[in-house]
mmCIF file of the N, C-alpha and C atoms, coordinates in Angstrom:
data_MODEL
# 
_entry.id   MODEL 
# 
loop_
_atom_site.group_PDB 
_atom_site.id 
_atom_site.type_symbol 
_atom_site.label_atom_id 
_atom_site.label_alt_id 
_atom_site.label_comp_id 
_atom_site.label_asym_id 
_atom_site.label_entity_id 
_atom_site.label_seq_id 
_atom_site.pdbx_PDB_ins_code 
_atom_site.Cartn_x 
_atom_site.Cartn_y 
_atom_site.Cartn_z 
_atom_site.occupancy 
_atom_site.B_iso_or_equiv 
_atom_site.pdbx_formal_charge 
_atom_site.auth_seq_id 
_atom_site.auth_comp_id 
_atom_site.auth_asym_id 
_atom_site.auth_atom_id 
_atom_site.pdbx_PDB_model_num 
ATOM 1   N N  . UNK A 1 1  ? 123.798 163.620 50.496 1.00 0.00 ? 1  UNK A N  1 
ATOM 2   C CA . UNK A 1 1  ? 124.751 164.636 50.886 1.00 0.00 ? 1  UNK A CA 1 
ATOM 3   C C  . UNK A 1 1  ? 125.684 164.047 51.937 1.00 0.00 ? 1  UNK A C  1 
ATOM 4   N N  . UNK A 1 2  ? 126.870 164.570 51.763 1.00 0.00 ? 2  UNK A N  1 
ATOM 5   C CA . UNK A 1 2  ? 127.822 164.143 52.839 1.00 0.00 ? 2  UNK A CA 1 
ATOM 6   C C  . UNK A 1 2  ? 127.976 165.476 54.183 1.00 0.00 ? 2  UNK A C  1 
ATOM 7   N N  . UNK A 1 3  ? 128.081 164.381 55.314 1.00 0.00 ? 3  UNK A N  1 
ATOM 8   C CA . UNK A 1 3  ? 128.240 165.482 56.848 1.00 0.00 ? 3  UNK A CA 1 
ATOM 9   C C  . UNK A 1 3  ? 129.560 164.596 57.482 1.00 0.00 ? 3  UNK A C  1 
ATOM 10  N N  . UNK A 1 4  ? 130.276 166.005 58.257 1.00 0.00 ? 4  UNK A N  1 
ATOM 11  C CA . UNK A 1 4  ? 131.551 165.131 58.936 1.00 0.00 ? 4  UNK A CA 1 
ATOM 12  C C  . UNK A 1 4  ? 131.239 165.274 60.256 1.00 0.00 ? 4  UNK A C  1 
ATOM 13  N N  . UNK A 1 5  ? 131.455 164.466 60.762 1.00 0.00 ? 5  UNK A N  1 
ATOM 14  C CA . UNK A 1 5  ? 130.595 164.538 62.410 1.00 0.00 ? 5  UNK A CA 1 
ATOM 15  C C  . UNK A 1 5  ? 131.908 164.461 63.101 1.00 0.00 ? 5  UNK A C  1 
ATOM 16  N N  . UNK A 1 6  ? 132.149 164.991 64.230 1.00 0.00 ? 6  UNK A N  1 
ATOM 17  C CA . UNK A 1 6  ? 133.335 165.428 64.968 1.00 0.00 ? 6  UNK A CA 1 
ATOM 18  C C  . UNK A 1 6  ? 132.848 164.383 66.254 1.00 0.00 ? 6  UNK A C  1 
ATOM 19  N N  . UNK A 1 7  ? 133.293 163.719 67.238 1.00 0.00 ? 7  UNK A N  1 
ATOM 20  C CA . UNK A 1 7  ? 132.985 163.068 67.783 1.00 0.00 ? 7  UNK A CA 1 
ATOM 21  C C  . UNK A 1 7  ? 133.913 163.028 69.411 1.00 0.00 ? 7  UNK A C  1 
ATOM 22  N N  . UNK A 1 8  ? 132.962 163.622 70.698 1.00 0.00 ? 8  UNK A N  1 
ATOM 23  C CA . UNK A 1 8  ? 134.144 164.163 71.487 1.00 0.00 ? 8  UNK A CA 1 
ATOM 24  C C  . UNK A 1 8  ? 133.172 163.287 72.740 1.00 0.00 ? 8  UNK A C  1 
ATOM 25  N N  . UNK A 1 9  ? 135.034 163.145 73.493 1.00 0.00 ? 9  UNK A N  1 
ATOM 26  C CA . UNK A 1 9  ? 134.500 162.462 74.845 1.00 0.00 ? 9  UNK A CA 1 
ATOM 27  C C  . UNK A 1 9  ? 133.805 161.138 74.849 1.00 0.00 ? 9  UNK A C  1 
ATOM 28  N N  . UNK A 1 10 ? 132.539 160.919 75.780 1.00 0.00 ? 10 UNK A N  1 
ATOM 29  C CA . UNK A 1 10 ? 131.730 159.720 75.463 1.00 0.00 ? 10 UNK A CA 1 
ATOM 30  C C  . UNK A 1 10 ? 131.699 159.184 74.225 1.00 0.00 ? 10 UNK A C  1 
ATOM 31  N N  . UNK A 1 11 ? 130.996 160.025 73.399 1.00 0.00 ? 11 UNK A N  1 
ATOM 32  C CA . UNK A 1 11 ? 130.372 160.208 71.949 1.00 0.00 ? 11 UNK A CA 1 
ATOM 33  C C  . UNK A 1 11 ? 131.921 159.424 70.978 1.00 0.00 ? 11 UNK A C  1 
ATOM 34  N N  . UNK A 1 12 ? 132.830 159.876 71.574 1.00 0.00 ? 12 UNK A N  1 
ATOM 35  C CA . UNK A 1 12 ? 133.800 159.351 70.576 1.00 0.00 ? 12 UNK A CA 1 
ATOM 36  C C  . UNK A 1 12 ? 134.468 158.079 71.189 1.00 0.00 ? 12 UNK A C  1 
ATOM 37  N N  . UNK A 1 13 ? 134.078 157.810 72.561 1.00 0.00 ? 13 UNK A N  1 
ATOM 38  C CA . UNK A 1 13 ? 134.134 156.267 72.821 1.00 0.00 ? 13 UNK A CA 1 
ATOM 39  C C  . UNK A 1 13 ? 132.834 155.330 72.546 1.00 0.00 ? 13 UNK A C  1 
ATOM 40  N N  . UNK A 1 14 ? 132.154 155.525 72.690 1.00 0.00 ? 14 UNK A N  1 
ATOM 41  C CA . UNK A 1 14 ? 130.989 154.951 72.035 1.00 0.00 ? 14 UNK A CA 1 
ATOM 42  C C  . UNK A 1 14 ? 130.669 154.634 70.634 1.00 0.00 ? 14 UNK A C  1 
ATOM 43  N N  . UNK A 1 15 ? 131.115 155.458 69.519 1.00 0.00 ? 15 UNK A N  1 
ATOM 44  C CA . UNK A 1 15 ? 131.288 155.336 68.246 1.00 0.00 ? 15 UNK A CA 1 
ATOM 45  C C  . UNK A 1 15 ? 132.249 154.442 68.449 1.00 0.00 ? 15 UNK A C  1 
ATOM 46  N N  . UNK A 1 16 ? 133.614 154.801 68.381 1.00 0.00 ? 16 UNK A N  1 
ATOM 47  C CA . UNK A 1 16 ? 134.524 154.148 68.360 1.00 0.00 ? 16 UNK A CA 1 
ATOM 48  C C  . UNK A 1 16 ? 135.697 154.933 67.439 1.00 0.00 ? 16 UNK A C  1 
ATOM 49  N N  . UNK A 1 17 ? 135.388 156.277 66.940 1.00 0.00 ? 17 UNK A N  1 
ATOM 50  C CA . UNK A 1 17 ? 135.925 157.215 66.495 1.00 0.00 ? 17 UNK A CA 1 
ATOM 51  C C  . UNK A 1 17 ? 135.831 158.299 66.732 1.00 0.00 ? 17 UNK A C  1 
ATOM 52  N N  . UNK A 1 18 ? 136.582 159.329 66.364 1.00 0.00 ? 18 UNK A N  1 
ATOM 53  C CA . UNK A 1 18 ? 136.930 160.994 66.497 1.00 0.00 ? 18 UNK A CA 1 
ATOM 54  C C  . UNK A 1 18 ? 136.075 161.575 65.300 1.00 0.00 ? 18 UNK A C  1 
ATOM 55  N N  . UNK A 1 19 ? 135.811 160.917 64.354 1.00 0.00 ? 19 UNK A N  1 
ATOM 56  C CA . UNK A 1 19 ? 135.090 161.583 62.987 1.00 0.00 ? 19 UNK A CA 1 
ATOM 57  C C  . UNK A 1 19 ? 134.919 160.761 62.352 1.00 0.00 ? 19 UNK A C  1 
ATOM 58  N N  . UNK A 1 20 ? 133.497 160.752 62.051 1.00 0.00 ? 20 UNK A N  1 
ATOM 59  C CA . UNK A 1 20 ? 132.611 160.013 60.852 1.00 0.00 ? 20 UNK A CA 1 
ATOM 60  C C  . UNK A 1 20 ? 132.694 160.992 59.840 1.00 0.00 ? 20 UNK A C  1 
ATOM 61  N N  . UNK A 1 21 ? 132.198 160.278 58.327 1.00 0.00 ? 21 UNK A N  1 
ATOM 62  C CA . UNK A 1 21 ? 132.147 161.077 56.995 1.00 0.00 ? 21 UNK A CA 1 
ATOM 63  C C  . UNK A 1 21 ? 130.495 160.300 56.666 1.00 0.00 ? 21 UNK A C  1 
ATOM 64  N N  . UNK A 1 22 ? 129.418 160.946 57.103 1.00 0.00 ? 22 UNK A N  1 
ATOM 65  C CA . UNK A 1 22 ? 128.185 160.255 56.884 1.00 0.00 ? 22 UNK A CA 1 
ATOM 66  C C  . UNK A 1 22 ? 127.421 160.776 55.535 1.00 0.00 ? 22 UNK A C  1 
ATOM 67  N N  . UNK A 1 23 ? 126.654 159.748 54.847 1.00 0.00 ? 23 UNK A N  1 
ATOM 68  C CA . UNK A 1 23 ? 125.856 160.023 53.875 1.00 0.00 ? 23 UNK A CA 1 
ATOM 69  C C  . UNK A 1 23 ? 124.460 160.451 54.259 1.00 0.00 ? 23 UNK A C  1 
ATOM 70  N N  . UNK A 1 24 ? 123.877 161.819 53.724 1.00 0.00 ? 24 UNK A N  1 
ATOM 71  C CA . UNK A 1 24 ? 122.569 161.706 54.871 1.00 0.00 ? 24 UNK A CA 1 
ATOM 72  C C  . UNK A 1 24 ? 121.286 161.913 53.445 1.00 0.00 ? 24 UNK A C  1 
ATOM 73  N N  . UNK A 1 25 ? 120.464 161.601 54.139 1.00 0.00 ? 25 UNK A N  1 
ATOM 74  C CA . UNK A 1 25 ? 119.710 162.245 52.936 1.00 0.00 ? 25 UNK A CA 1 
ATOM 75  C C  . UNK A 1 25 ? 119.209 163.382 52.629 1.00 0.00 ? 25 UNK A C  1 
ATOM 76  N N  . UNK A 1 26 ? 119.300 164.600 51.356 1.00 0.00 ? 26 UNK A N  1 
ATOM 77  C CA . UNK A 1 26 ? 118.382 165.678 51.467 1.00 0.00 ? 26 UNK A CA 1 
ATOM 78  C C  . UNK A 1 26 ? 116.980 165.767 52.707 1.00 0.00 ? 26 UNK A C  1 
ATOM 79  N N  . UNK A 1 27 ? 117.376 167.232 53.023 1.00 0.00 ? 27 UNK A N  1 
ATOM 80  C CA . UNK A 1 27 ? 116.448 167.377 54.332 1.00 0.00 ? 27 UNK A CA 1 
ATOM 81  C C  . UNK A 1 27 ? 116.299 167.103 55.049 1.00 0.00 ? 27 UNK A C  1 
ATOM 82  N N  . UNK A 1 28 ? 117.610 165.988 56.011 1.00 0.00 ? 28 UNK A N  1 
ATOM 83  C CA . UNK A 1 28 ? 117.561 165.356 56.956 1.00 0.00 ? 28 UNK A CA 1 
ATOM 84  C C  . UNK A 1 28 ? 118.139 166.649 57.493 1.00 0.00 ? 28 UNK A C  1 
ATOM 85  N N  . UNK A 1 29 ? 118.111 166.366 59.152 1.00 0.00 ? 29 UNK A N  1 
ATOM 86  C CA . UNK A 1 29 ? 118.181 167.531 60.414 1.00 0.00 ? 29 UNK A CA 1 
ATOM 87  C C  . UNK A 1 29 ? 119.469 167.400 61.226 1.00 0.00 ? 29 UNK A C  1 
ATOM 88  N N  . UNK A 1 30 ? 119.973 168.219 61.997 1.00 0.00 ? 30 UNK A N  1 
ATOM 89  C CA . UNK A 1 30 ? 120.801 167.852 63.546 1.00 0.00 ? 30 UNK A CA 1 
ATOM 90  C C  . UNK A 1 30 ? 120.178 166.596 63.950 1.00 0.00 ? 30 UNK A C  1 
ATOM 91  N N  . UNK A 1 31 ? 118.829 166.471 64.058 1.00 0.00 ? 31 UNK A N  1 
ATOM 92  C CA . UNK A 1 31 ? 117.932 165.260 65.053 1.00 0.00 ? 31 UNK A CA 1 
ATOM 93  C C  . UNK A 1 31 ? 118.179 164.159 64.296 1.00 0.00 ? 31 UNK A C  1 
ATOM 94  N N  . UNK A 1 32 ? 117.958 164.136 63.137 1.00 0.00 ? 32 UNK A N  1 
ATOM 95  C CA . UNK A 1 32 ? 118.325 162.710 62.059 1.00 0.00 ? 32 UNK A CA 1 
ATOM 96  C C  . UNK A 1 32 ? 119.474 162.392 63.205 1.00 0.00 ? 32 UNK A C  1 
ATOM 97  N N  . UNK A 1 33 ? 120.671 163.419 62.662 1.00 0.00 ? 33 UNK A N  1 
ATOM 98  C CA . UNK A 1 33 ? 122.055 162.937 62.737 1.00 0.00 ? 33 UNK A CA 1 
ATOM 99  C C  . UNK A 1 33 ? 122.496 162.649 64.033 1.00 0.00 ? 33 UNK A C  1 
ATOM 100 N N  . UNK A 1 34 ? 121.680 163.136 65.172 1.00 0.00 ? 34 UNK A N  1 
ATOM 101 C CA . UNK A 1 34 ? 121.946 162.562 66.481 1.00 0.00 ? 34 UNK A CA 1 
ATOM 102 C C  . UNK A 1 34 ? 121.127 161.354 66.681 1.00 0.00 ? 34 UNK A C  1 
ATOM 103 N N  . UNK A 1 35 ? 120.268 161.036 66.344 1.00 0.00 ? 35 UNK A N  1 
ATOM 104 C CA . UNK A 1 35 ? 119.913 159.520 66.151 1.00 0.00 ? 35 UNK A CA 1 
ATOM 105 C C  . UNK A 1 35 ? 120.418 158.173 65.385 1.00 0.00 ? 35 UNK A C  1 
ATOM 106 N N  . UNK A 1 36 ? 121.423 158.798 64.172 1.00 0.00 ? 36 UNK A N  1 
ATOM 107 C CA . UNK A 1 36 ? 121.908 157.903 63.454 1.00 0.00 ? 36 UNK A CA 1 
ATOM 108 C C  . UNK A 1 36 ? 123.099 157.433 64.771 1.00 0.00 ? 36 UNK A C  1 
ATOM 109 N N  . UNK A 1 37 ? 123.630 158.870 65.076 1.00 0.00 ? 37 UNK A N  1 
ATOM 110 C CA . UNK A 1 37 ? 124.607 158.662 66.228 1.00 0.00 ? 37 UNK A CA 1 
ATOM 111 C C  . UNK A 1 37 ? 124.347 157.892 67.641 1.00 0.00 ? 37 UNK A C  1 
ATOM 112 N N  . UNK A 1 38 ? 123.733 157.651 67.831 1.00 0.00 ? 38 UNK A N  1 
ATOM 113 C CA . UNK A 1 38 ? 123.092 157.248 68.924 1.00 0.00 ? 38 UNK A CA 1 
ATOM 114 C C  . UNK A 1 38 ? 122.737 155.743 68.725 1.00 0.00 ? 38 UNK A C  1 
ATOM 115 N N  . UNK A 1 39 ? 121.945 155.240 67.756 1.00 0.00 ? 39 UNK A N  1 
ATOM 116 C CA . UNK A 1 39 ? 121.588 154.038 67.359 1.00 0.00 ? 39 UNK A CA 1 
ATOM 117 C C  . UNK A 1 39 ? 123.624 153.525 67.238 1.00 0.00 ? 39 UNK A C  1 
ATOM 118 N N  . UNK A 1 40 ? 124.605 153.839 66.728 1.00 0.00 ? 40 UNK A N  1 
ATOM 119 C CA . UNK A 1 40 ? 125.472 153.410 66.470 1.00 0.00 ? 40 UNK A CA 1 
ATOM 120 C C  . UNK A 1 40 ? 126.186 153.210 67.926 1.00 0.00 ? 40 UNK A C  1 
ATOM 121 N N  . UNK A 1 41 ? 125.796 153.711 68.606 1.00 0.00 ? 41 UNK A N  1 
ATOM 122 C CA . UNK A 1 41 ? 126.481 154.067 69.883 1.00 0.00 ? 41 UNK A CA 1 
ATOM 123 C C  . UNK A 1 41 ? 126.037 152.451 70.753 1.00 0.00 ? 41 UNK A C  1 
ATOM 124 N N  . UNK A 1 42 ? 125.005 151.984 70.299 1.00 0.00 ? 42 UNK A N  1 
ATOM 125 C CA . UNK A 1 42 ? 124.296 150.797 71.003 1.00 0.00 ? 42 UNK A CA 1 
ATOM 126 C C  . UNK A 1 42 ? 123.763 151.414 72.326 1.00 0.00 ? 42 UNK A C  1 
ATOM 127 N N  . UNK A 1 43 ? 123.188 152.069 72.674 1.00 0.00 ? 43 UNK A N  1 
ATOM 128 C CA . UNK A 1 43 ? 122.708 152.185 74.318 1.00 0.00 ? 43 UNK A CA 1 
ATOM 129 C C  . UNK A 1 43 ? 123.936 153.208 74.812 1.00 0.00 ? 43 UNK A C  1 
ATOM 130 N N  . UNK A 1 44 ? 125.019 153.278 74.539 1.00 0.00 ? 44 UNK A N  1 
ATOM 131 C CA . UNK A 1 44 ? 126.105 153.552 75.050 1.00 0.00 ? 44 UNK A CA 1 
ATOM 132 C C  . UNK A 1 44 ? 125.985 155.211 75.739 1.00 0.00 ? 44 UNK A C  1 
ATOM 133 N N  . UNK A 1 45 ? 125.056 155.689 75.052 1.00 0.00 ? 45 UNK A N  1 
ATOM 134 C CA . UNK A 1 45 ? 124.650 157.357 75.286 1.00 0.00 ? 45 UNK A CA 1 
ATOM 135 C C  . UNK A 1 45 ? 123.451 157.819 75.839 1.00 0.00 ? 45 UNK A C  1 
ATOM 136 N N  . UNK A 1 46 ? 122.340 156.339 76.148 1.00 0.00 ? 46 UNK A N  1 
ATOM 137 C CA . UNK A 1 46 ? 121.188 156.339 76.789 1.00 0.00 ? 46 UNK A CA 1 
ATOM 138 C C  . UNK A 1 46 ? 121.464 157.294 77.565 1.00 0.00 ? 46 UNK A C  1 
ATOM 139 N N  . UNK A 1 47 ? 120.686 158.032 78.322 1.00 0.00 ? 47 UNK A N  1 
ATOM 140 C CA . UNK A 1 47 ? 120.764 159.306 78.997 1.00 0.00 ? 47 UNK A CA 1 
ATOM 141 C C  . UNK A 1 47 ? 121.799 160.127 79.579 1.00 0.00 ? 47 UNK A C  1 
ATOM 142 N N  . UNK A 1 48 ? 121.961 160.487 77.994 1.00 0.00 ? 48 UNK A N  1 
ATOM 143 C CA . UNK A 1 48 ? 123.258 161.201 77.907 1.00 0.00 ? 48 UNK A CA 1 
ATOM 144 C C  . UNK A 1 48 ? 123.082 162.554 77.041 1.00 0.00 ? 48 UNK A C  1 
ATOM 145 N N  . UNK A 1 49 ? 122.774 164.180 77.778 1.00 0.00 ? 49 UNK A N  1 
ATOM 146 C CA . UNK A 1 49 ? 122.159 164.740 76.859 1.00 0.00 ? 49 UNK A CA 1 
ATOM 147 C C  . UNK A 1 49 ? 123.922 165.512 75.843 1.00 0.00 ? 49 UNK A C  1 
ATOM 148 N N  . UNK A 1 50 ? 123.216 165.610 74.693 1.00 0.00 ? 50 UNK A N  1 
ATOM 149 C CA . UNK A 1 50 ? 124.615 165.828 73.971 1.00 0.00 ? 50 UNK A CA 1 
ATOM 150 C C  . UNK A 1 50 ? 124.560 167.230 73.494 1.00 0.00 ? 50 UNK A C  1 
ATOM 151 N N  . UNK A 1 51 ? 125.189 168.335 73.518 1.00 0.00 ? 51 UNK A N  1 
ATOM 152 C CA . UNK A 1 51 ? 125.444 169.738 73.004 1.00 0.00 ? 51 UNK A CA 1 
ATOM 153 C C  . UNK A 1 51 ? 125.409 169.135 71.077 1.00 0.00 ? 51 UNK A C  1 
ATOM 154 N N  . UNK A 1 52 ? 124.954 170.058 70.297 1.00 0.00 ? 52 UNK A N  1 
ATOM 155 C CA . UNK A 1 52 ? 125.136 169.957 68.666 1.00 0.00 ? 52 UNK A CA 1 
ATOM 156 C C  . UNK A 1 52 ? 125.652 171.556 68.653 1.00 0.00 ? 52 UNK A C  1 
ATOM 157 N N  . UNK A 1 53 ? 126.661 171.152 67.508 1.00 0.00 ? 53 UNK A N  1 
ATOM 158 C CA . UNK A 1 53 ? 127.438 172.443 67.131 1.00 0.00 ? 53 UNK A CA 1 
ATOM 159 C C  . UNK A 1 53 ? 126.985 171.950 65.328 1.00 0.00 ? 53 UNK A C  1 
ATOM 160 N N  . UNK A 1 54 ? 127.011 172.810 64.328 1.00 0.00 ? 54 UNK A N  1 
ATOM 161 C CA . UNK A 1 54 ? 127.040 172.925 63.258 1.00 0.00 ? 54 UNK A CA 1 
ATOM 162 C C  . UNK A 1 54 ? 127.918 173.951 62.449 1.00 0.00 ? 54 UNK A C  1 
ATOM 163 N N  . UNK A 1 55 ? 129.113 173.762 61.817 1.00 0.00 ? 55 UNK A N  1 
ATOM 164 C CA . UNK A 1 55 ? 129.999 174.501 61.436 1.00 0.00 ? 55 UNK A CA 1 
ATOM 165 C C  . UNK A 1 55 ? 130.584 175.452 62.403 1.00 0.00 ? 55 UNK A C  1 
ATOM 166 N N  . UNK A 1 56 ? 131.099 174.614 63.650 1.00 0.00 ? 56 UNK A N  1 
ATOM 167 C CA . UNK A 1 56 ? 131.499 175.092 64.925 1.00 0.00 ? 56 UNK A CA 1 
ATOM 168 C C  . UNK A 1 56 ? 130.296 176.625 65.616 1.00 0.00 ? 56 UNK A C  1 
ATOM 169 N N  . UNK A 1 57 ? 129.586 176.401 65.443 1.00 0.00 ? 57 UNK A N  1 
ATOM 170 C CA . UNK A 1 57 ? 128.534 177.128 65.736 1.00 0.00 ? 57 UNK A CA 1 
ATOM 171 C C  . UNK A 1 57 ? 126.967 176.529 66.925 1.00 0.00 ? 57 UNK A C  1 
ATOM 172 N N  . UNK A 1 58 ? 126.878 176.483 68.452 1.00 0.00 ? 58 UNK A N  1 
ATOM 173 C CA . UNK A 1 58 ? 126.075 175.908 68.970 1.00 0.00 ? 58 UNK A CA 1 
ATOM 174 C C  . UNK A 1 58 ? 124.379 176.105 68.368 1.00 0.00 ? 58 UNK A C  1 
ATOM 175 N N  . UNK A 1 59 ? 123.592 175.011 68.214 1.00 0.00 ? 59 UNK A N  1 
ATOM 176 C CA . UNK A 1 59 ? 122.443 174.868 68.000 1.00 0.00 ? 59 UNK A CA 1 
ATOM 177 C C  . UNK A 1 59 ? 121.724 174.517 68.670 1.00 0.00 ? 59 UNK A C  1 
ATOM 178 N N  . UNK A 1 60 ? 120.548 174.955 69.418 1.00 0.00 ? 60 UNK A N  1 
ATOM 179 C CA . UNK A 1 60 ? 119.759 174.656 70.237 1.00 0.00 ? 60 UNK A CA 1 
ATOM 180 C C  . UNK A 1 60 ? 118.347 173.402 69.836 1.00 0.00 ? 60 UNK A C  1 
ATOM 181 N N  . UNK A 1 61 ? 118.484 173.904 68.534 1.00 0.00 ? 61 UNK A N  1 
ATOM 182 C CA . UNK A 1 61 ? 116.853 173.357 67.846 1.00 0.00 ? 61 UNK A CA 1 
ATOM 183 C C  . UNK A 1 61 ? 117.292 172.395 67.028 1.00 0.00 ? 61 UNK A C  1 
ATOM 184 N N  . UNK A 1 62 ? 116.900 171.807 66.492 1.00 0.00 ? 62 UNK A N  1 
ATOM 185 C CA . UNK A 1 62 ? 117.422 170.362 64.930 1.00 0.00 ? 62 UNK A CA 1 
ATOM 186 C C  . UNK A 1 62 ? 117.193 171.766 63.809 1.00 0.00 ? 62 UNK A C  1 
ATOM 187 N N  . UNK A 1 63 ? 118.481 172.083 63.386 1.00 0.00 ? 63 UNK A N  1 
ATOM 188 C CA . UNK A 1 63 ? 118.679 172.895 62.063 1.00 0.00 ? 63 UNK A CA 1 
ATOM 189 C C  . UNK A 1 63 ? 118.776 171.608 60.569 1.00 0.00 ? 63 UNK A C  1 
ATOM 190 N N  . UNK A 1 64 ? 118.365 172.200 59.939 1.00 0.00 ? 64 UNK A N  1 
ATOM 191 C CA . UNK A 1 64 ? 118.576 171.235 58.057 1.00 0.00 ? 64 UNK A CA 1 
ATOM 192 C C  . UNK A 1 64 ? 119.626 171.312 58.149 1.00 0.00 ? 64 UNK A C  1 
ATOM 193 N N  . UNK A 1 65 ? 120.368 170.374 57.573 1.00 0.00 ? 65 UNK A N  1 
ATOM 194 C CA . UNK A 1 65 ? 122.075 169.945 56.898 1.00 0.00 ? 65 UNK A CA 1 
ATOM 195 C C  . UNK A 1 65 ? 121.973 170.162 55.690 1.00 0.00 ? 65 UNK A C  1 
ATOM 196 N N  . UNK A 1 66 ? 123.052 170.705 55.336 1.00 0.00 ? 66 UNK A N  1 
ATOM 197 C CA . UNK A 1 66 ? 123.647 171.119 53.869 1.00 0.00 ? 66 UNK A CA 1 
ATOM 198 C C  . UNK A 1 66 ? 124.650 169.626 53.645 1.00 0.00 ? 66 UNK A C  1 
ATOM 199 N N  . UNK A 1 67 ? 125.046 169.606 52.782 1.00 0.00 ? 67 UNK A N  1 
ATOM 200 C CA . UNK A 1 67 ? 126.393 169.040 51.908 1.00 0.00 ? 67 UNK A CA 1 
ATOM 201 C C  . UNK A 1 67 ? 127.193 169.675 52.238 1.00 0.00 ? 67 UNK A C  1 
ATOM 202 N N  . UNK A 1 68 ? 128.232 169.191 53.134 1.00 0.00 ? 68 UNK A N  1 
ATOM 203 C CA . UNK A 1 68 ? 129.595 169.803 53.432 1.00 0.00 ? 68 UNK A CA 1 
ATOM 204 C C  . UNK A 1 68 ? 129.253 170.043 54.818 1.00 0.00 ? 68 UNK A C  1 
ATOM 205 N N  . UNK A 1 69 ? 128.659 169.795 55.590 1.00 0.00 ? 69 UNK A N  1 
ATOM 206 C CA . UNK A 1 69 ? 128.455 170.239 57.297 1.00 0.00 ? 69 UNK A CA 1 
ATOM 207 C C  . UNK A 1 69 ? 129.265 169.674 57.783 1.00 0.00 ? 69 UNK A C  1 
ATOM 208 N N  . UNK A 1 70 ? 129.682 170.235 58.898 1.00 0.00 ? 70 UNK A N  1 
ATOM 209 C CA . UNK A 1 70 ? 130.878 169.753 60.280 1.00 0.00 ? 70 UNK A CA 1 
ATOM 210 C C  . UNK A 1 70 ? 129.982 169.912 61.152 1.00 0.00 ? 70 UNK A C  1 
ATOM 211 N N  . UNK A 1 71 ? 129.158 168.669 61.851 1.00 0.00 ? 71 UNK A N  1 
ATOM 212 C CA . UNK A 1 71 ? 128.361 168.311 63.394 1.00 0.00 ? 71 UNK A CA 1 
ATOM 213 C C  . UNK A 1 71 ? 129.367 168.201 64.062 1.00 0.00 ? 71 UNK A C  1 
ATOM 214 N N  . UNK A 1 72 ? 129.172 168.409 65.487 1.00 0.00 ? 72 UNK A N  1 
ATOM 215 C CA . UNK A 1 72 ? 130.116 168.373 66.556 1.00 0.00 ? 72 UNK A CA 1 
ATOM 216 C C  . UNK A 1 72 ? 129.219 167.953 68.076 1.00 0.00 ? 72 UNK A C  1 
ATOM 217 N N  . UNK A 1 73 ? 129.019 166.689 67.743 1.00 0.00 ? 73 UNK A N  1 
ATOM 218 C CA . UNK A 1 73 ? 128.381 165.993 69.472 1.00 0.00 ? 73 UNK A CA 1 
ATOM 219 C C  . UNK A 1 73 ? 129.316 166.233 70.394 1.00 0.00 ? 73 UNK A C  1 
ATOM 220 N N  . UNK A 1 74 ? 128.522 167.212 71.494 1.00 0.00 ? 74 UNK A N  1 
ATOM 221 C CA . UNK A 1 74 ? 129.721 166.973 73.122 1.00 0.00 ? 74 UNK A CA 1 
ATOM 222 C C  . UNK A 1 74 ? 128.949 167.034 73.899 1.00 0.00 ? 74 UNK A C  1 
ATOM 223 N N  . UNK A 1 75 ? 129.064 165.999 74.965 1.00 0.00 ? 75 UNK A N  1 
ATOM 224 C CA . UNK A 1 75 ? 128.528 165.515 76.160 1.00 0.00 ? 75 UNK A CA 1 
ATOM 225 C C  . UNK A 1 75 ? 128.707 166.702 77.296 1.00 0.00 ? 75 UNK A C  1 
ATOM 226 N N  . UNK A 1 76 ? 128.355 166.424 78.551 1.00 0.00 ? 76 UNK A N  1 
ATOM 227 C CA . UNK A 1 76 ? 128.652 167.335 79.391 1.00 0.00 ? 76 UNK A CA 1 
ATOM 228 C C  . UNK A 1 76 ? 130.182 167.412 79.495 1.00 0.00 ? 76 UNK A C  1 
ATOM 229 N N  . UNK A 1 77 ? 130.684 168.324 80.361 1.00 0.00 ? 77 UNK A N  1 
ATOM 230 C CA . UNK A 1 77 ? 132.101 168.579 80.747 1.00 0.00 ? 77 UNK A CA 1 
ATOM 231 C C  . UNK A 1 77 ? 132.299 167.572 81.847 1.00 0.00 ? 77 UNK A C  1 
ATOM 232 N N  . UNK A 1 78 ? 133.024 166.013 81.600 1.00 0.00 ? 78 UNK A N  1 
ATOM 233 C CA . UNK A 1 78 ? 133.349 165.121 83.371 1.00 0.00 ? 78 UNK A CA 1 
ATOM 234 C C  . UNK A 1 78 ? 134.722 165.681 83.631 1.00 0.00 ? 78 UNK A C  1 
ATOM 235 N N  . UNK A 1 79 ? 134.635 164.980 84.927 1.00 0.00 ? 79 UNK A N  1 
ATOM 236 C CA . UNK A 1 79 ? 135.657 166.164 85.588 1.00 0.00 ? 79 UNK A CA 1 
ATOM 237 C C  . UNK A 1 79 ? 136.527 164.688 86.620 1.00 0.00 ? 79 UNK A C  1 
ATOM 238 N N  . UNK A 1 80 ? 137.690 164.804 87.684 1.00 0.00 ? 80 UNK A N  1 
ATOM 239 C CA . UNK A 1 80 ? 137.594 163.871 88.157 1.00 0.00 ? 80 UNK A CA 1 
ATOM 240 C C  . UNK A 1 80 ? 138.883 164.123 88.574 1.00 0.00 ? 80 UNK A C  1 
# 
C-alpha cells in the first residue's frame, strides 16, 4: 500500500524533504511509519518526540494504515 508522509520542521530537514510517497506493507501502523522515518533521518531525530496526524487528524496511539493515508510528523513548536 502506498502512504504520503507530510514532513514538517526538523522531520523535513532530516529527511531531506517536505513529502515522501512510501510503500508500506498491509498492516503496518503510525509506529512502522515513524520508524521507517526515523531510521532515514540517521540519528537526526534521536530524542525528538514527534506529534502523528493521520488524514490531518491527531493520533495518540500507532493506528493501522490504509492505502491512500496522509501521515503528518511534527516536532515540537521552536521558537527563537
Amino acid at each position: 500500500m502506498k502512504v504520503l508522509v507530510k514532513c514538517f520542521s526538523q522531520v523535513k530537514y532530516a529527511v531531506g524533504t517536505s513529502k515522501l510517497a512510501l510503500d508500506m506493507d498491509p498492516g503496518s501502523t503510525t509506529a512502522d511509519l515513524e520508524t521507517m522515518i526515523r531510521e532515514k533521518a540517521a540519528g537526526e531525530l534521536d530524542g525528538v518526540t514527534l506529534r502523528t496526524a493521520v488524514n490531518k487528524h491527531y493520533v495518540s496511539e500507532p493506528v493501522p494504515l490504509e492505502d491512500g493515508d496522509e501521515v503528518a510528523f511534527i516536532p515540537p513548536v521552536q521558537g527563537g
